[in-house]
N, C-alpha and C positions, 0 to 999 in steps of 0.2 A: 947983427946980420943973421939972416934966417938961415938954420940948417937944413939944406935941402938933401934929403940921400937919393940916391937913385939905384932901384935894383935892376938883374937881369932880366929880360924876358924868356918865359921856360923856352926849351927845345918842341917842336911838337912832332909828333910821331906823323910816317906816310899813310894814309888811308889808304885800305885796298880796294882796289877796282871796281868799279858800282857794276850787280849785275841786274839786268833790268826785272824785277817784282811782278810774279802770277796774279793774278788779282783774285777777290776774295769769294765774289759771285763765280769766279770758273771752279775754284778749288769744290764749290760743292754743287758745281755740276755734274763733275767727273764721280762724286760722290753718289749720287744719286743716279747714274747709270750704271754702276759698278752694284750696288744694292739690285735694282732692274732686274740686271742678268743672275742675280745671285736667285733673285724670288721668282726669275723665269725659269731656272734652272731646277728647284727646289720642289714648283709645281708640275714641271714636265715629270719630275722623277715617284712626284705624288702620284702623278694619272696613269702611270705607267703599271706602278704598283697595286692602285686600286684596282685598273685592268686586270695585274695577274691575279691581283685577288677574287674577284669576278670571278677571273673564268678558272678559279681553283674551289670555288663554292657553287657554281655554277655548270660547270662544264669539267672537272675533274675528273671525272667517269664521264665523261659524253659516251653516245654510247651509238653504236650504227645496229640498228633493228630489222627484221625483216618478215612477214607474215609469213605463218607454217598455216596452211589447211589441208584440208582431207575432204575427201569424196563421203555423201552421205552413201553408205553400203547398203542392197537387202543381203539380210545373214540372218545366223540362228546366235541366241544370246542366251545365257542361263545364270537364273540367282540363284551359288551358289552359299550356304553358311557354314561356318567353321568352327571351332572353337577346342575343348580340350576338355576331361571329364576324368575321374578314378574309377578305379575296377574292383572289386571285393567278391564274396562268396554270396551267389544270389542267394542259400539258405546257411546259417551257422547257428547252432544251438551251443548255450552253458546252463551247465544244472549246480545252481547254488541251493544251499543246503537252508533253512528257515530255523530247524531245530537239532541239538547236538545228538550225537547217540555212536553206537559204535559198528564199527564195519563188518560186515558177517562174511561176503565172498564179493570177488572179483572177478569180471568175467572179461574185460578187454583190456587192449595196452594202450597209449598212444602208438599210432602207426596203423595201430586195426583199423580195416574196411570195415563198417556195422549199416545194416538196412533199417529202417522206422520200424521199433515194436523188438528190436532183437533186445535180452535181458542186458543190461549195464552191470549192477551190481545189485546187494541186497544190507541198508542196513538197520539196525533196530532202535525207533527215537520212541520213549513210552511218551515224552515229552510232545512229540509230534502229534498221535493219536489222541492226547487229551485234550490237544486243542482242534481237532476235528468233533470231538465227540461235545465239547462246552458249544462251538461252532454252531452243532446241530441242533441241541438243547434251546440255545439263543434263539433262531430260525422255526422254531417250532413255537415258542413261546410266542412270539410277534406272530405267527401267521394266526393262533387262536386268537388274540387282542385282534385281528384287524377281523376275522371272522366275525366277534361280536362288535364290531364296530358296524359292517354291515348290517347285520342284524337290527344295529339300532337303526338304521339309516331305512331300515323296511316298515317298521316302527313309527317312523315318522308319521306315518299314515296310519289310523285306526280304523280297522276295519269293525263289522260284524259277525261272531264268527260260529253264527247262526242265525235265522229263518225267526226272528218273533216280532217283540215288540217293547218300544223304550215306555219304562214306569218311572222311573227318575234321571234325572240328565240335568249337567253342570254346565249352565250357559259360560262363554269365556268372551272377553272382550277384544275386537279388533287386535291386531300387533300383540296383543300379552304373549306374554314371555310366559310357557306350559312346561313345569316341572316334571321331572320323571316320578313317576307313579302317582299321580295325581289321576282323582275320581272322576273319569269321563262318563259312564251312566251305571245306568242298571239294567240289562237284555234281558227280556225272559224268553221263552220258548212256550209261546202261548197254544201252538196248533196241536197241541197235543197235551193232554192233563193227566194226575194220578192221583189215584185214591188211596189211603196209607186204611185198611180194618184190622181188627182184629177176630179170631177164628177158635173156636175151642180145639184143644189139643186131640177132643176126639175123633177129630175129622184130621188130623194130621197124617196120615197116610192114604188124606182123598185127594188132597191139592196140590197140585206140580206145577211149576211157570211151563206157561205156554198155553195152560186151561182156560178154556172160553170164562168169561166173566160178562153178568149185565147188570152195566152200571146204571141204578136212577136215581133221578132228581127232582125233587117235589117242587121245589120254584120254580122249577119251566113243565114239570108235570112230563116228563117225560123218559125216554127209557135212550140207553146208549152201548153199544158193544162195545167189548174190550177182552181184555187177556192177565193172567197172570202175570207178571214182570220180576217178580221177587217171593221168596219164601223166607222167611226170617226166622227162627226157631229161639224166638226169645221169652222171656217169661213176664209177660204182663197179666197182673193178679188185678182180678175186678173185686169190687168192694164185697163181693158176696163170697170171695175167697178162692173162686174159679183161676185158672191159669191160661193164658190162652198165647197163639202164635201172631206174627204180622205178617200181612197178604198185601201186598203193595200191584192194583190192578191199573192199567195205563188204559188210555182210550183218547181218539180222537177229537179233536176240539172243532163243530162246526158251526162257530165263530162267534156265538150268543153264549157261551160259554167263559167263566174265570176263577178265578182263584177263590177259597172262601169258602166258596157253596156247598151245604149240607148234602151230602148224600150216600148212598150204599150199593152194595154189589151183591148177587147173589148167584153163587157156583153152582155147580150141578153132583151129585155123587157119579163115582161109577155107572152105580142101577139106576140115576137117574133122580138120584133124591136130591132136594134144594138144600143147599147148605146156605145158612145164614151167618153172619155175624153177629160180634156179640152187641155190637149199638154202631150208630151212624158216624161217618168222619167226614172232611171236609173237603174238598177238592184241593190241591194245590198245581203250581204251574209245573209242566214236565222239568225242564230245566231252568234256573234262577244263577245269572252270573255277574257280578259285580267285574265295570272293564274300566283299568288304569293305563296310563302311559307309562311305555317301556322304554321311552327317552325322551328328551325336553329340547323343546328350543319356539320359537316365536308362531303364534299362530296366524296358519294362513287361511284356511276356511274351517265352516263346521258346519255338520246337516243333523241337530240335536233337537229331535220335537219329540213332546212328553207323549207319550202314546201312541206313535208315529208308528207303522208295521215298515218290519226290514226284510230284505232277504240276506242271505248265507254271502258276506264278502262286500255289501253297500260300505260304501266311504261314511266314517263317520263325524272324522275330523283330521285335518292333516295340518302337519308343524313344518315350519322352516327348517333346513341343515344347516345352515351357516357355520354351527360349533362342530358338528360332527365330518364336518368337509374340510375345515379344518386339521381336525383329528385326526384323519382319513390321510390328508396329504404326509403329513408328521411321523405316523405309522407305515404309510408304505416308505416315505426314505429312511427308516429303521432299519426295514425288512429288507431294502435294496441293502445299503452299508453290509447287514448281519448277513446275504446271502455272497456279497463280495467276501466276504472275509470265511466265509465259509468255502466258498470257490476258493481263495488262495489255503484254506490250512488243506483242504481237500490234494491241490496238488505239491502243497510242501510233502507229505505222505509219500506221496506217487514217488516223492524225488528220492525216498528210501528205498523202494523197491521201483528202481528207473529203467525204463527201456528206452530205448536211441528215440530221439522224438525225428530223425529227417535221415535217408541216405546221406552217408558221407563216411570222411576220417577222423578217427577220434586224434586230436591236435595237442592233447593234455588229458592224462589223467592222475590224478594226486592220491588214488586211495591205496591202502594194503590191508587185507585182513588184520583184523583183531585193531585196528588204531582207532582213538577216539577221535570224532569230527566237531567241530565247532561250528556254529550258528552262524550263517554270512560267508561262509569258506565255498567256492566253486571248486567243485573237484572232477570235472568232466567239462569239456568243450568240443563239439562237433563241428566241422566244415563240408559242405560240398562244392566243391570248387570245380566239379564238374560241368557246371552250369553258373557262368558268371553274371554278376550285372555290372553297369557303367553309368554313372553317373553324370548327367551335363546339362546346359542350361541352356537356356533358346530364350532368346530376348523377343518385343512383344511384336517387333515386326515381321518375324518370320514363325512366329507361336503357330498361327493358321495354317502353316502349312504340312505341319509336324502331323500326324493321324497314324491311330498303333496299328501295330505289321511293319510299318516302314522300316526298308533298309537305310542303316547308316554304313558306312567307312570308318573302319578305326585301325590306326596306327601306330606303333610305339616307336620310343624311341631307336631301335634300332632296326626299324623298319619293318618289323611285320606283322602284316596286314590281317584283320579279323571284323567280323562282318556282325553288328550290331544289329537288333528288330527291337522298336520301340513297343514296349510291354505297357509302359502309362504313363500320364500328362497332369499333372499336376496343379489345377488352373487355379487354387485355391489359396497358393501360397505363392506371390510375387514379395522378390527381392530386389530392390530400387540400387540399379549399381551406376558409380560416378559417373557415368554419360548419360543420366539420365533415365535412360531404358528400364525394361522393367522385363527381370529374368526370371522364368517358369524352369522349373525341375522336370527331368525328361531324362524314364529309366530305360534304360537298353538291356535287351539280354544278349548273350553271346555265350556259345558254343566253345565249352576250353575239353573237349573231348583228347588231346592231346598233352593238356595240361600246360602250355605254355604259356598261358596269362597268370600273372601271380596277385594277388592279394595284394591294395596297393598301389597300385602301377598305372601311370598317368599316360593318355591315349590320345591324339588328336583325332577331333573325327570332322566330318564335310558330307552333305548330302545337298544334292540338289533341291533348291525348295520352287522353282517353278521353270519355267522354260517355255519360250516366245520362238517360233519356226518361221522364216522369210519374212522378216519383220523391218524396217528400216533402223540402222544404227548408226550413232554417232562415237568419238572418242568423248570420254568425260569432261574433259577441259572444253570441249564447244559450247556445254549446256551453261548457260551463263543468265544470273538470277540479276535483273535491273527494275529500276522503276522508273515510268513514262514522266512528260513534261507535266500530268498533272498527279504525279505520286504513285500513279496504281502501281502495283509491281510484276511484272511479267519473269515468266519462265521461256528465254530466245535462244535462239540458235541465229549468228549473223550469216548469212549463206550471197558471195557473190552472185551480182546480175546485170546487164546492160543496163536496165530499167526497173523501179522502183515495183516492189511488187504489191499486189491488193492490198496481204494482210500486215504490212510492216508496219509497225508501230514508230512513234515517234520519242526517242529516248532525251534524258535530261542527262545528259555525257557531259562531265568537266572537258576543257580542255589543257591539255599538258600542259605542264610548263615548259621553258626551254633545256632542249637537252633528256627532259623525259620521254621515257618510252609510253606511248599511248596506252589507257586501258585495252578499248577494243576499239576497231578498224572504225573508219566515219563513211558517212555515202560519199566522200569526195575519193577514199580507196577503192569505191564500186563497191561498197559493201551495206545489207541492210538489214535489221533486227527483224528477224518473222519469230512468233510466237509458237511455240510446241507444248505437246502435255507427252510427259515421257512416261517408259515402263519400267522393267529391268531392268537392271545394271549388275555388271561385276567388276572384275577390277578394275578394267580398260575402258570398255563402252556402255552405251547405255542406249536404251531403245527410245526411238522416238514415235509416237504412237498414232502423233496426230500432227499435222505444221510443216512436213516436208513429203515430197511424191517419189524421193529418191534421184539419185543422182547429182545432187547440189553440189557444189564446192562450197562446204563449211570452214568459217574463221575458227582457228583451235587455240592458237596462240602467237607469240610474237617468238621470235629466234633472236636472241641478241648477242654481240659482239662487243667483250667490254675494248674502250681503248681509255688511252690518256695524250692522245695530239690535241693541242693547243691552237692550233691553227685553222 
C-alpha cells in the first residue's frame, strides 16, 4: 500500500493595503520643473549681478557735470619771470704767494678797511726775483730769434743794392729749392770807375784827396775828369829802386767805358806844375760785390741777365717762405708762452711787495713779521661787499627780454626787498636744464650800502618781461589745443552762440563713454570751436590776440559733482 504523507499548508501573513502607484513619466516631470526654477532662478540672480557689476564698472563714479565759462575780458595782462639766484662780493681779491721768502712788515689786520694801491705788506723772495729776471732773459732771447727770423723773411727777396750792372749770374730752375748763401750774381758799380797809380814820394806833400785829377785813355783817345779819392802812403819800390805812394783817382763812367783799360792821370802841382805817375794802371770797376742768399726756401721768380743794367733796390730773385712762416709761427708762440710766464713771475714779485688790488675788507690775513712763507699759501683775501652781484638764469624764452640797466626784484628769505640792475648777459654759455629750456646767465648788481645782503644768500627775484594794455583775455584752461576732422591742429577757444559762427572749425571730438564726463562742450550744448592766436600769459590768463572781438562767453571747464547713486 503506498505511503501517502500529507503536510500542512503554511500560514500566510495579511498584506497591507495597496496604495495606488505615481507613475514613472510624472516623477520626472516634477523633476524637471523643479530643475526649471532652479536655473530660472540662478539666471535671474546671474543678471542681476552682472547688472551690479555693470554699473559698478560703469557708473560707480557716475558723475553729474556742469559747464563753468567765463566772459572774454578787455584787461591788461603781464609776463611776468621768476626764479631764484646767489648773491656774493661783486669784487674779492686773494694774494697767493708763488715763491717762499720771509715777512719783513705788516701793515693791515683782518677787519681793516684798505682802498686799491694802499701798502699790504712787504716781503723778501730772492727766489721770486730770479725767476723775474731768468723770465726776462727768456723773452729777450726769443724776441732777437724772431727779429732774425724777420730779417730772413726780407731776405727772401734779393734785391740790388746798387746802381750797376750783372757780370756773372746763377741761373736757378723753376720751384728749386735755394739754399742760404748760395751765389745769386756778381753787381758791379759800373757808372763810375777808378784808377789805382802810383806817384813819387816827391810830390807827397803836393797830393790831397779831393785834388782835381785828368784821367786819359788811349783806346778811346780821350781825356776824362776826376778827383783824388784816396792817398795811400805805402812803399812801392820800382825796379830802378825808386819808392813811390798810391793815388787812387775815381771818375765817371759815360758808358763806353769798363774795367781793364790802360790808362793815367795827371795832377797839377800847387804852382801849377803836372805831376805825373810813375807808369800807366788800369781802370777797374768803382765797386765789385759778390750777392748770396741770406736765407733759402723754393724759387718763385728771377730777373738774372748777364749784363743786364740795374738800379739801387731792382728785384733780383725772390724765394718762397713756406719754412720760415713756419718758423715764424713756432717762434711767436714761444714768445707768447715766455711773455706769459714772464707777466705771471712779474706779479708773483708785486705779491711780495702787495698793495690792496680793490676797495674793500681785508676778510683774512695770515702773515706776522719775521715768519717764513711757503709757496702756494694765501695770506691776504679782500672783499667788497659793498656792492653786490646775484646770480640767475633766464631761460630762452624770456632771454629777449632781459637788456642791461634793467630793474629786477629781489627778495630774501625773510623778506627784504633789494633792487637788482642787470650788469650782463651771457648769450655764450647755455645750459640745457630737465624741461628742456635752455638757461643763460644773468648778473645783477645791487647796492648793499647798508650791508645787509651777505655773501651767499639765495634771493627770489620777478621782473616784468612784457606787458599787453586793453588787450582781450581769457582764463588758461579755455585755450584748448585740438585737431580738426582732417588732422590739422588748431589753437580754439569754444565760445557760446545761437548760431554757428564763420570761423569755427570742425573738430574730430570722441564721444564719451557712458557716465563720462565730456572733454569739451558739442554744438548740441550751443557751443563752437573758433580758432585764436594767443599772447601773454601768466599764471591765470592769457591773451587772446586774434579769434575773439570780446565779450564772448568762453567754455573754461566742466564743474563736476562725484556721486555713487545707482539708480
Amino acid at each position: 500500500m503506498a505511503d501517502i504523507t500529507q503536510q500542512a499548508a503554511p500560514v500566510q501573513t495579511p498584506a497591507p493595503p495597496v496604495r495606488p502607484q505615481q507613475s514613472k513619466e510624472r516623477k520626472q516631470r516634477r523633476r524637471r520643473v523643479k530643475n526649471a526654477v532652479i536655473a530660472v532662478l540662478v539666471l535671474a540672480a546671474a543678471a542681476v549681478g552682472g547688472y551690479f557689476l555693470y554699473r559698478f564698472l560703469t557708473q560707480q563714479n557716475s558723475v553729474e557735470s556742469e559747464i563753468q565759462t567765463q566772459i572774454a575780458e578787455t584787461s591788461s595782462i603781464q609776463s611776468v619771470v621768476s626764479g631764484s639766484g646767489n648773491a656774493r662780493a661783486k669784487e674779492s681779491a686773494a694774494i697767493t704767494l708763488t715763491q717762499g721768502g720771509t715777512v719783513q712788515e705788516v701793515f693791515v689786520a683782518a677787519g681793516d678797511t684798505v682802498t686799491a694801491g694802499q701798502p699790504l705788506y712787504t716781503i723778501r723772495s730772492q727766489e721770486a726775483e730770479d725767476a723775474v729776471t731768468a723770465a726776462q732773459e727768456r723773452v729777450t732771447t726769443l724776441q732777437n730769434d724772431m727779429a732774425d727770423l724777420l730779417e730772413k723773411v726780407d731776405s727772401l727777396t734779393v734785391r740790388a743794392p746798387f746802381a750797376g750792372k750783372l757780370v756773372e749770374v746763377t741761373q736757378f730752375q723753376t720751384d728749386q729749392r735755394i739754399g742760404e748763401g748760395e751765389t745769386v750774381c756778381t753787381l758791379v758799380n759800373d757808372k763810375r770807375l777808378k784808377l789805382s797809380l802810383y806817384f813819387s814820394y816827391a810830390y807827397e806833400n803836393d797830393v790831397s784827396v779831393g785834388q782835381s785829377a785828368t784821367v786819359s785813355i788811349p783806346a778811346v783817345m780821350d781825356t776824362f775828369p776826376g778827383a783824388v779819392e784816396e792817398v795811400n802812403k805805402v812803399s812801392y819800390i820800382s825796379p830802378e829802386g825808386s819808392v813811390y805812394f798810391e793815388v787812387v783817382v775815381g771818375f765817371d763812367n759815360p758808358g763806353t767805358l769798363t774795367a781793364d783799360m790802360v790808362a793815367t792821370a795827371t795832377l797839377a802841382a800847387p804852382d801849377g806844375t803836372p805831376i805825373y805817375p810813375y807808369e800807366n794802371g788800369t781802370t777797374a770797376y768803382y765797386e765789385v760785390r759778390e750777392i748770396s742768399t741770406e736765407a733759402g726756401g723754393p724759387l718763385v721768380s728771377q730777373n738774372l741777365l748777364r749784363y743786364a743794367n740795374v738800379e739801387a733796390g731792382d728785384t733780383l730773385l725772390v724765394m718762397g717762405s713756406d719754412t720760415i712762416d713756419a718758423d715764424i709761427r713756432a717762434k711767436q708762440t714761444e714768445i707768447d708762452d715766455a711773455t706769459a710766464s714772464l707777466t705771471e713771475a712779474q706779479a708773483a714779485l708785486s705779491n711780495f711787495n702787495a698793495t690792496a688790488p680793490i676797495d674793500g675788507t681785508v676778510t683774512s690775513c695770515t702773515l706776522t713779521p719775521g715768519a717764513e712763507v711757503r709757496s702756494g699759501e694765501t695770506v691776504i683775501t679782500i672783499s667788497n661787499d659793498t656792492n653786490m652781484v646775484v646770480e640767475i638764469t633766464v631761460d630762452d624764452r624770456n632771454i629777449s627780454f632781459v637788456q642791461p640797466g634793467m630793474m629786477v626784484d629781489l627778495t630774501d628769505y625773510n623778506g627784504n626787498v633789494f633792487v637788482g640792475t642787470v650788469s650782463s648777459i651771457d648769450m655764450s654759455i647755455g645750459e640745457n636744464s630737465s624741461n628742456g629750456m635752455t638757461q643763460y646767465p644773468v648778473t645783477l648788481d645791487v647796492d648793499n650800502s647798508a650791508g645787509t645782503l651777505l655773501a651767499g644768500m639765495w634771493l627770489d627775484y620777478s621782473f616784468v618781461a612784457s606787458q599787453s594794455d586793453d588787450c582781450i583775455v581769457v582764463p588758461m584752461q579755455a585755450v584748448k589745443y585740438v585737431s580738426d576732422e582732417d588732422g590739422s591742429t588748431y589753437t580754439v577757444v569754444f565760445i557760446r552762440a545761437e548760431e554757428r559762427p564763420e570761423n569755427a572749425v570742425d573738430l574730430d571730438i570722441l564721444e564719451p563713454e557712458p557716465g563720462q564726463t565730456p572733454t569739451y562742450p558739442s554744438e548740441a550744448d550751443g557751443f563752437y570751436a573758433v580758432p585764436v592766436t594767443t599772447g601773454l600769459s601768466d599764471n591765470y590768463n592769457v591773451e587772446v590776440k586774434e579769434g575773439l572781438q570780446g565779450g564772448e562767453e568762453v567754455f573754461v571747464n566742466y564743474y563736476v559733482n562725484d556721486g555713487s547713486s545707482y539708480g
